[in-house]
N, C-alpha and C positions, 0 to 999 in steps of 0.2 A: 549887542544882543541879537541883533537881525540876520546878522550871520549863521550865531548858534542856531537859531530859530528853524532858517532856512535849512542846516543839515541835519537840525534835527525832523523833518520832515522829510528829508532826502532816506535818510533811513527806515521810518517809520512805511513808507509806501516800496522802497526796497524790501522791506524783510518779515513787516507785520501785518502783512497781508491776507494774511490767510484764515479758509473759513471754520476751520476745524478749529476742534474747543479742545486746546490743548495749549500747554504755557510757552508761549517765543522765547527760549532762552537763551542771553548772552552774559559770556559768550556762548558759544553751540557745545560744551562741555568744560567742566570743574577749571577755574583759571588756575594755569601749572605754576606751583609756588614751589611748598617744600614737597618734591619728589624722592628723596632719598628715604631708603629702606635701609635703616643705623643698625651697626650691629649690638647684640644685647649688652654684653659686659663691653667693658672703655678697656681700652687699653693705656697701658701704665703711661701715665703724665696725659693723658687726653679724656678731656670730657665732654661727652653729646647729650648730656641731662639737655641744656636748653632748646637743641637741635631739636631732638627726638620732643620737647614739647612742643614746639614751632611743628612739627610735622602732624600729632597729635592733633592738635590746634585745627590744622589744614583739613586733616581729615574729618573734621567734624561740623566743619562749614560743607564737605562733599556731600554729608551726610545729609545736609538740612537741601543742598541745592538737587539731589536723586527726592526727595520728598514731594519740592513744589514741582520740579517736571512730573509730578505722575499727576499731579492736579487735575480735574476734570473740567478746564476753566480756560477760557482765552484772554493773557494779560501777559504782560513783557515784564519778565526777571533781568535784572541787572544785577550781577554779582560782583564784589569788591568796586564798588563805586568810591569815586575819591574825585573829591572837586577843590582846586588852589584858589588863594585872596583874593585873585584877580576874578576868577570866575561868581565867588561868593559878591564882588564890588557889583560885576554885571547886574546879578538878578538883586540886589537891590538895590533897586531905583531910590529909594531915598537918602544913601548915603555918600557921604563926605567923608572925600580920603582925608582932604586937609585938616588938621587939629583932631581927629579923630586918633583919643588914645589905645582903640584896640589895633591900630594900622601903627603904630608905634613900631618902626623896626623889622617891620613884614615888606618883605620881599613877595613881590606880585606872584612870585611862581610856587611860594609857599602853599606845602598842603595844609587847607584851614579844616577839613573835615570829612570823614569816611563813615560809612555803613559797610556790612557784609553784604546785603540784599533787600536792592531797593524795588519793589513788585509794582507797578504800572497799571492799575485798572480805570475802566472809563471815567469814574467819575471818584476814584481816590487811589489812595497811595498806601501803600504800607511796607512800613521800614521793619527788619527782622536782625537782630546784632545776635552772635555766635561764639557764644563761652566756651571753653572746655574742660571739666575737671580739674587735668592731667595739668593743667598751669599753675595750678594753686603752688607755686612752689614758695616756701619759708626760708628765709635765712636764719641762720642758728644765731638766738639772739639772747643766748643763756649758753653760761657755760655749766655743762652737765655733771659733770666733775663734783660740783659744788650743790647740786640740789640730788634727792632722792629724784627713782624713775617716776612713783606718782607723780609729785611737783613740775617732772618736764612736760610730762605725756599732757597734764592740765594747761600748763602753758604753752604749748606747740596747739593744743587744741584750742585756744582762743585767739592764736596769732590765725589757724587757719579759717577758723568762724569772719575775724574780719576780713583777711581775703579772699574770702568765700561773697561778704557782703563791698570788697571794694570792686571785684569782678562788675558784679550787677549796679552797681552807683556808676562807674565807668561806664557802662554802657547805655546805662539811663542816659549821661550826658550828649553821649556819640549820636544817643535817636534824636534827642533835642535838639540837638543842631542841625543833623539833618530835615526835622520838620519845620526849623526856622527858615534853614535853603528854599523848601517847596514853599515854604508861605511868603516868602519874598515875592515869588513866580504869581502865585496864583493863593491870592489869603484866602478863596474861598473852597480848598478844595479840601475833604477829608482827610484826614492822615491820621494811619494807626500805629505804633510802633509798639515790638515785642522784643523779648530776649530770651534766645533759646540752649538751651543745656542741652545738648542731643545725649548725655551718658551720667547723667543726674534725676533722680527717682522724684516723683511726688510725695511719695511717701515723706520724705525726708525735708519738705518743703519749708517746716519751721525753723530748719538750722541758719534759714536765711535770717531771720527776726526781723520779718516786714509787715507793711499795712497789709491787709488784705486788696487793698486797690491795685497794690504795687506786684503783691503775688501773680493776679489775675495775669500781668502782661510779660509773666514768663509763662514759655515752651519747655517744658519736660520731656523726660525719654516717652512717657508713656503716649504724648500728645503728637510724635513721629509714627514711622512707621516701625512694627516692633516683631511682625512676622519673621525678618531676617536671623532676628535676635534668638525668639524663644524656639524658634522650630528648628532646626538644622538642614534638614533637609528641605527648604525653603527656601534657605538663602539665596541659591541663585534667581528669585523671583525679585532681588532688588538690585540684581541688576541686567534686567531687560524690561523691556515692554513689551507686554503679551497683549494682543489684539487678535478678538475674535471675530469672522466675514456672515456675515448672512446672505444667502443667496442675493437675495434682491435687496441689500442696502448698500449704498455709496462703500467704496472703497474708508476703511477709516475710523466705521462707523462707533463701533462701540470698543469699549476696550474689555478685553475677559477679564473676569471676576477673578485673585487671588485663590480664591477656593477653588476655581478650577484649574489653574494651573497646578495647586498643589495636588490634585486628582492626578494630572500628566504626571507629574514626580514620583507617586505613591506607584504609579502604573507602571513605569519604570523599572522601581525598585523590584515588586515583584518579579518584572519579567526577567530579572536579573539574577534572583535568586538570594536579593537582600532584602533583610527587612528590614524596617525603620527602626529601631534600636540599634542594627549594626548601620543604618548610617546614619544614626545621629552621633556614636560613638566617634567614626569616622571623620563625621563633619566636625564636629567639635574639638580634636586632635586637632585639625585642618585649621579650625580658628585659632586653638591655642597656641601653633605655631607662628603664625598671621603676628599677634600681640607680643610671640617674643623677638621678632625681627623688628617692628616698627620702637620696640621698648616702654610701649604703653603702658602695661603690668608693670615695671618695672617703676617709671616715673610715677604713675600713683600711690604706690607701695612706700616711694621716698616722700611723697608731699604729704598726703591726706594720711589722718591716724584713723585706727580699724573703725573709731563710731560714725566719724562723715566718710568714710570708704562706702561702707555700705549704703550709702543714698545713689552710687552709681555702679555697684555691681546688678549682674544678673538675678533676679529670684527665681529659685526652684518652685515650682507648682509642683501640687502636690501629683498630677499626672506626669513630671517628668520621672519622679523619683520609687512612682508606683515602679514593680517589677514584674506586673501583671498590664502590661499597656498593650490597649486593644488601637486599630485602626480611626476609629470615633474620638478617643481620646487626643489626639493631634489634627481633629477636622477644627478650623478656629470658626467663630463668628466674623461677619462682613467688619464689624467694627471693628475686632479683634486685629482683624487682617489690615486695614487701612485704617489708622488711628489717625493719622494727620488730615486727611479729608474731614474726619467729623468735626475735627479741631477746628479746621477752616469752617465750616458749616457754619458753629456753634460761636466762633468768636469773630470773625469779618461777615459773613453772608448775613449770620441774622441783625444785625447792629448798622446793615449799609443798606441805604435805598435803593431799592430793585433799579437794575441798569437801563431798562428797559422803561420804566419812568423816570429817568434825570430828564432835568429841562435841555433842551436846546440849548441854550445860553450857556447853564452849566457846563456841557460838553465843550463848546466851542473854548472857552476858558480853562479849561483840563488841558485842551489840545495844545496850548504855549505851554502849559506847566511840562507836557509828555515831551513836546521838541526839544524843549530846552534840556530836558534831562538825561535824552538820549544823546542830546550832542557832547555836553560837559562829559560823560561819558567813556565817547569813540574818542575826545581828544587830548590828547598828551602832550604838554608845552606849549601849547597852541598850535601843535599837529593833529588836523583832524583826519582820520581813519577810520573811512567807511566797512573795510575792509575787515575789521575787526569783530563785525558784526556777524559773518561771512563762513556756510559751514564749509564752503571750501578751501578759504583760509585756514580753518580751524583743524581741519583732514590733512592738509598741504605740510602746517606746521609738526601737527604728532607722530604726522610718517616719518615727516625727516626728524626729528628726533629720535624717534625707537631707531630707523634705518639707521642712523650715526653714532648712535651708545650713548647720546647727551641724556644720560639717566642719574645724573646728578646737580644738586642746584649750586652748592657753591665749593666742591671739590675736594672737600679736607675730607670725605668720608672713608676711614680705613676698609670699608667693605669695595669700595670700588677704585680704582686703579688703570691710571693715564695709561692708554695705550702701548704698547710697543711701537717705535718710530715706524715699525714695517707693515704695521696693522694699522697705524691711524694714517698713512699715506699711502699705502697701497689701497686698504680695504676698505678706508673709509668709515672706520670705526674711531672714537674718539677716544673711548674706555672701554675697561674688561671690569667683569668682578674678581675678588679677587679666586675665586675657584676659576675660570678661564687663565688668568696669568700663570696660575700653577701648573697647568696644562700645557700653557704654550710655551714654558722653560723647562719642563718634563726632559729629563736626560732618559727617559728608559727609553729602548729601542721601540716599544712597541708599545701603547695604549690603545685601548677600548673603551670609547667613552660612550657611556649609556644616558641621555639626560630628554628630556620632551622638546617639541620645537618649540625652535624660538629663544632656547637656550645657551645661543652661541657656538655651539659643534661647529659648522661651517666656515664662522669665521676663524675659529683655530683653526682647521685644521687648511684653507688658504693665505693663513699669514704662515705655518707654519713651513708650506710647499714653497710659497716667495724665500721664505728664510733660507730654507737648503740650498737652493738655486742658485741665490747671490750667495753663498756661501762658497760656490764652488759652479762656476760656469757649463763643466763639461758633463754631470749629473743629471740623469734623466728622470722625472719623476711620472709614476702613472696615477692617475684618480680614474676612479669607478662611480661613475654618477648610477643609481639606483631612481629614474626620474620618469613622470610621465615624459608622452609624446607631445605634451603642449605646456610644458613646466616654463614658467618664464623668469624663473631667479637667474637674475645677470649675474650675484657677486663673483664668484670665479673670472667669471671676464672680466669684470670691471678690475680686480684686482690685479692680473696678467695683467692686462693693458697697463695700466698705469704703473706696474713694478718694470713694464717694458721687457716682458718676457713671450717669446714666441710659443704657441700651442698649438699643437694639430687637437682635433675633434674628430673622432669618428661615430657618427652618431648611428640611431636609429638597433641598436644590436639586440641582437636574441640569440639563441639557440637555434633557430629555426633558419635565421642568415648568416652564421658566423661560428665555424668550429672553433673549441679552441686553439689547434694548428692555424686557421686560415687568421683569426684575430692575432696571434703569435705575428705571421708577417708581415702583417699591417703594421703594426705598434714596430716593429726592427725597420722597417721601411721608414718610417719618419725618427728615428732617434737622432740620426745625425743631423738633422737639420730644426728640433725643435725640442727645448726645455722640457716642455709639459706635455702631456699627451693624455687626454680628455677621454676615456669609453662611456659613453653616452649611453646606458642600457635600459628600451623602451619597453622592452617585450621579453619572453617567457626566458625564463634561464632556473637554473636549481642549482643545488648546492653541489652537485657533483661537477657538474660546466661549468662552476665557478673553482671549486678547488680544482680541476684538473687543468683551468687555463691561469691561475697562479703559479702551479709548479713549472710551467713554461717560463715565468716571465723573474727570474733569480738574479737579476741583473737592474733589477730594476726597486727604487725605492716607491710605496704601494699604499696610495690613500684609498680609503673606500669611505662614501658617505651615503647615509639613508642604507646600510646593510640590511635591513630590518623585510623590505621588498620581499628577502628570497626566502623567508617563512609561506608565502602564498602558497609555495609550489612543495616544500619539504620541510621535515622539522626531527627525522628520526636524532636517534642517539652518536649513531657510529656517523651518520652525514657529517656530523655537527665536529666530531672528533677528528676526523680526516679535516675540514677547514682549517682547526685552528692548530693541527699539529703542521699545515703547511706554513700557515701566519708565525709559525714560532722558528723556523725552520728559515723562513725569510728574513725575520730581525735579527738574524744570529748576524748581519753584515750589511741589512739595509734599514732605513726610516719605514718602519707601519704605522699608520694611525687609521682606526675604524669609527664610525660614527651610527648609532644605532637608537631607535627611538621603537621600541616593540608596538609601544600603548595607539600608535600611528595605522598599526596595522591589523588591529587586534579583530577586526572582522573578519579576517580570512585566517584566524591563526587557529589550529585546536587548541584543546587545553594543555596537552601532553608536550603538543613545542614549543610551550612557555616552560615549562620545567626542564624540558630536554636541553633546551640556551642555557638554563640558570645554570643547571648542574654540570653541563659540559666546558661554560665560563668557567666555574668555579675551582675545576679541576684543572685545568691548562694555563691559566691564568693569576699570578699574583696579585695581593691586594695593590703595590705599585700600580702595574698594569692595567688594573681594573677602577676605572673612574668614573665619576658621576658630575653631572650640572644641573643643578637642579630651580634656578630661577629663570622664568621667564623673564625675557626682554626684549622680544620682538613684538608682541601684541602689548595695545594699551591694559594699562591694570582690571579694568574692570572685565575684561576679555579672560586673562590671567586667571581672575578670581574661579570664571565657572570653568577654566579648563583644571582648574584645580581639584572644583569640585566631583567633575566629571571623572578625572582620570584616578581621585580618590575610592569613589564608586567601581571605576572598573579595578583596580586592586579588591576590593572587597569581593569582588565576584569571585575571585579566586582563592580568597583567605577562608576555608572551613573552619569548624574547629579543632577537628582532626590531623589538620597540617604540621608536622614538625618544625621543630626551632629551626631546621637546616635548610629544609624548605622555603621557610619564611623568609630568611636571610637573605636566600638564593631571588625568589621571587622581588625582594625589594632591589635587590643587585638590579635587576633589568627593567624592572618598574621604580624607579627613584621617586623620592617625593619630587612634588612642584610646588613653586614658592611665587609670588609676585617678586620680580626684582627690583620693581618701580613703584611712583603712585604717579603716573603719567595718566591721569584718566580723559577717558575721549566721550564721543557722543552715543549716547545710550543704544545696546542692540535692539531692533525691534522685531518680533516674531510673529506673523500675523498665523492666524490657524481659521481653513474654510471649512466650515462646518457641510459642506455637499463639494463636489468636483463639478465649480462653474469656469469651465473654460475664459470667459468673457469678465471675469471676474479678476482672476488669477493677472491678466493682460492689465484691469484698469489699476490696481495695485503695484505692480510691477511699471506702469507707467508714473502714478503719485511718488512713488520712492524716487524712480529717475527725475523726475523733475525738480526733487530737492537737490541731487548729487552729483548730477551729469554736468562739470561745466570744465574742469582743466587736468582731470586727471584720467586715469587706465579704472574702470571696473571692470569685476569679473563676476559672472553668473553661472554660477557651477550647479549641477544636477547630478542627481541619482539615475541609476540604471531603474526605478520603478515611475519615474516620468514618463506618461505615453508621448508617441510621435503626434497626437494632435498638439498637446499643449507645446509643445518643443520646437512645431513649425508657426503654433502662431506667436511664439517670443521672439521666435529668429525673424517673422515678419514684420513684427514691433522694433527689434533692434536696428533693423535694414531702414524702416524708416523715421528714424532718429536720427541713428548717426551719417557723420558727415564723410567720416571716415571710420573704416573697418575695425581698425586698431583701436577704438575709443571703449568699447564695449565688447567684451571678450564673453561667447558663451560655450561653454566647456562641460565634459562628464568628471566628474570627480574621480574618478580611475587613473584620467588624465595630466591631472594636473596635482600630485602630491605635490608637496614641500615647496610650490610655486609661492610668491607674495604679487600681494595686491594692495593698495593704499586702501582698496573698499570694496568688502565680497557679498553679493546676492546671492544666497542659497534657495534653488527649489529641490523639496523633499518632499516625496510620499510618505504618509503616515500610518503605522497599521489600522485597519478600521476597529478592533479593541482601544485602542487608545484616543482615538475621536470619538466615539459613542459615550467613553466614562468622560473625554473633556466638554462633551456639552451637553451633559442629562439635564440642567437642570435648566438648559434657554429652552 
């Protein structure tokens, strides 16, 4: 035990240190189980009923552990805790392996007992186990044939009542033993255990048929946070953490109120020219898609019959369903907004002795209980692993996941699909989904793939240039990089290099240094001597120096990525005609493939050269030719979720209601939906917003964040053009004296550095001052 003891104190003074009153979470984001996003209907002879509940299941322990980090509180969460025989022998001192019939046949490395989340406060513990609906599944234990539909529906409905009540009895047992563990440790310390339903009503509370004692120590939906839920245009407020700066308070200090952030949203949507009906309509599309890719709807729809269904769906209020909905009507109450804080309030804070009066002794005897806990923990087999604790480890691990495609947990899933042998060893991708594989065996000469980043574009279309190449030695291929001046995505090199294909690069090009005659002889100047041949375009070009240095280059097969750039500069009708009657004109005998993400660029674009694309697409281009990617897999899920939101919104901005069906179609052609393609979720975004421009402020913030994340990787701190040069000299002063080296910490203008990747991005933005006056009326 002295061991454990010892690391677990090694950990405790590594990691829970600190004096902010906010929950230490480990790990430092949702532990990666069931990541696969299943597709809705099985295909024939395959079934992911239990999959899709296993992932359900997952996502609702995510659910419970995004609740306790927004806690206003400083105590250490441990999520999926599991302790073996051996360890359970440890912490009880009074037992004897010998003749002891529960050691009967147990093997020391036996898992003897688990919680979901074990919570760590000074002078008690609370244990919290994590149900979910979508489990309740029944096997058919009547043949139906044989009874009327009354007589089944009655007895399906009593098979699901008791495993409605074996869920909650099961997990009564799992708390019990866990608070048997902590009382081995430490018999005198508090322990409360609960069991939480995050997608089951109170309303429906009697379907369980319990004491009322037993009621009390379940967690209900309404008892989490439920703002996500009922608002739509909310949602994305569960997942970040909004923090508001007051002049003169510590970096940190307070976190902004829910209500004001959904003030930021509201303010938004206005300046958008949507109202909160079209994006709750929106959002809610947005969700319903969400539920048919994960198969949620679906497996509930199989397990539970319509009268316990309803203990876990949504309720309409009566202001969702008015058709007169004002502004007020969607402001919620603070409770409303954070339901899970009151819960804590009301059911640990007021029932535990203020922390601040535990005796001395008391604490010192908590502190074996805390080491010991945190050790059993970090260690696996009797491997202990500090490291585990570690948000660098935890950043290190999810990057290279997303970076490599490991976005499946055990590989049968018909949506995703083992690399191509030239993709997963050149590119260093593991898997495709299967809309990328269809892509990258695409026989038409020529695609357009329109999809958001992060989508996989890149990597098709550098597996696909490796594939030509070895296909055929003597073939020259051009790509058109569309890139800042400080873009740092390696994949193109890294995949040349390791397909062992030579590439010339001519970078830096514009219009301004480069006709298309003179870029003509560059590019014939290096074909004999290199595969690939790289245009690196940082600076001004238009659509006409681009089609007129295409019709030079007919000799050549012509990748183009990030096309989307040359909207900045032009966007008429006939530009857009002239391009793509040259791109059709070129596949009639070579490999095109273009790569195009509008929604990327949408700040410089008019409104008129979003239609001009669509319709000019629409006409030059077959539905073959014309393709879409529409999941995310380069950013963790929870990243995903609000780019989804986001880029939901800016569709909306465009959808009147006067738009035609053709239009519409057109529009979605170039704006694709986006979908998570993971549930890969990482460490929470955090947003701080200064309610005044403190120079000195902005520096001690930007220093608290580095101090969490600066330790073995590249970040990047990207800025807007409405950053003054004060603030911009004192970060660059602050970066110069941190790093060790240059390269550690990268600060950049976001003009700069499109379509770049980072393991971890710092953003400084200016805010309009309408929308910091409505976010802070009411400090």
């Amino acid at each position: 035990m002295e061991k454990y003891l010892k690391n677990g104190q090694e950990i405790f003074e590594a990691f829970c240190l600190s004096t902010e009153k906010i929950p230490v979470m480990f790990p430092r984001a949702p532990e990666q189980t069931y990541i696969d996003v299943y597709p809705n209907d099985d295909q024939t002879g395959a079934n992911f009923k239990d999959d899709r509940q296993r992932q359900s299941n997952y996502e609702a322990e995510v659910r419970v552990y995004r609740d306790l980090e927004k806690l206003d509180e400083h105590f250490i969460v441990l999520h999926n805790f599991e302790y073996t025989h051996h360890q359970y022998r440890l912490c009880d001192q009074n037992h004897v392996r010998k003749g002891c019939p529960n050691c009967k046949g147990k093997n020391a490395g036996n898992k003897e007992g688990e919680c979901d989340f074990l919570i760590l406060c000074r002078n008690y513990a609370v244990i919290i186990e994590v149900k979910d609906m979508a489990s309740l599944g029944v096997k058919d234990a009547v043949n139906e044939s044989a009874l009327n539909q009354v007589e089944v529906c009655e007895i399906n409905r009593v098979q699901q009542l008791q495993a409605l009540n074996g869920t909650f009895h099961k997990s009564l047992d799992q708390r019990k033993r866990m608070e048997e563990l902590i009382h081995c440790i430490d018999e005198n310390m508090t322990v409360l255990h609960f069991t939480a339903y995050p997608n089951f009503s109170r309303h429906f509370q009697n379907e369980f048929q319990l004491a009322d004692a037993k009621i009390s120590s379940i967690i209900f939906k309404e008892d989490l946070i439920k703002l996500a839920e009922e608002k739509s245009v909310n949602y994305i407020t569960d997942l970040l953490e909004v923090k508001t700066e007051n002049q003169h308070s510590p970096p940190n200090s307070r976190s902004v109120s829910q209500r004001e952030w959904y003030n930021i949203e509201q303010t938004n949507c206005n300046q958008q020219g949507t109202s909160l009906e079209d994006t709750e309509e929106e959002e809610t599309e947005s969700d319903a898609n969400k539920e048919e890719m994960t198969g949620e709807e679906t497996t509930e729809k199989e397990t539970v019959d319509e009268g316990l269904q309803d203990g876990f769906e949504e309720e309409t209020s009566e202001e969702e369903s008015s058709d007169e909905e004002t502004t007020e009507d969607f402001l919620l109450t603070d409770k409303e907004i954070n339901s899970f804080s009151v819960w804590w309030k009301n059911n640990i804070k007021s029932i535990i002795l203020d922390e601040n009066d535990a005796q001395e002794e008391l604490l010192n005897k908590h502190k074996k209980a805390r080491n010991m806990l945190l050790a059993i923990w970090c260690t696996d087999k009797d491997k202990f692993d500090k490291e585990k604790c570690s948000l660098d480890q935890c950043i290190v691990t999810i990057s290279e996941k997303l970076r490599s495609g490991k976005f499946t947990f055990k590989g049968k899933n018909p949506s995703v699909i083992s690399a191509p042998a030239v993709i997963k060893e050149c590119v260093g991708v593991s898997n495709l989904t299967s809309q990328q594989t269809s892509l990258f065996n695409s026989s038409e000469n020529l695609l357009w793939i329109n999809g958001p980043a992060g989508a996989g574009k890149t990597v098709i279309l550098c597996g696909k240039i490796i594939q030509i190449v070895q296909a055929n030695g003597t073939v020259v291929v051009l790509l058109f990089r569309f890139c800042g001046q400080d873009n740092t995505n390696s994949l193109y090199h890294e995949g040349f290099n390791n397909a062992d294909i030579k590439y010339l690069e001519i970078k830096n090009v514009s219009a301004d240094t480069h006709t298309p005659a003179n870029l003509h002889v560059q590019i014939s100047d290096g074909k004999s001597k290199f595969h690939v041949i790289i245009v690196q375009i940082t600076g001004y070009v238009n659509l006409t120096w681009f089609t007129n240095t295409l019709r030079l280059l007919q000799d050549y097969h012509v990748f183009v990525d990030d096309i989307q750039v040359l909207m900045e500069y032009d966007g008429r009708l006939e530009q857009y005609n002239d391009l793509f009657d040259t791109l059709l004109n070129l596949s009639r005998s070579k490999t095109v493939r273009i790569a195009c993400d509008i929604a990327q660029y949408w700040f410089v674009t008019e409104d008129a050269d979003i239609f001009n694309l669509a319709s000019s697409l629409a006409k030059h281009f077959s539905s073959g030719q014309l393709k879409t990617l529409s999941k995310n897999l380069r950013n963790t899920c929870d990243l995903s979720n609000i780019l989804t939101i986001l880029r939901s919104q800016f569709v909306g901005y465009y959808t009147s209601p006067g738009l035609s069906s053709h239009s519409l179609d057109a529009l979605l052609m170039v704006l694709p939906e986006q979908r998570p393609g993971h549930f890969i979720h990482g460490p929470k975004t955090v947003v701080h917003i200064m309610k005044t421009h403190d120079e000195s402020l902005i520096v001690n913030i930007l220093n608290d964040e580095l101090d969490k994340l600066c330790k073995s990787f590249d970040i990047c701190i990207v800025h807007d053009s409405l950053i003054d040069d004060d603030v911009l000299n004192l970060v660059s002063q602050t970066l110069e004296k941190r790093c060790v080296t240059k390269d550690k910490i990268t600060l950049l203008d976001s003009m700069n550095c499109y379509s770049a990747e980072w393991p971890i991005v710092i953003v400084l933005h200016e805010m309009t001052q309408s929308i910091v006056d409505i976010s802070t009326k009411d400090n």
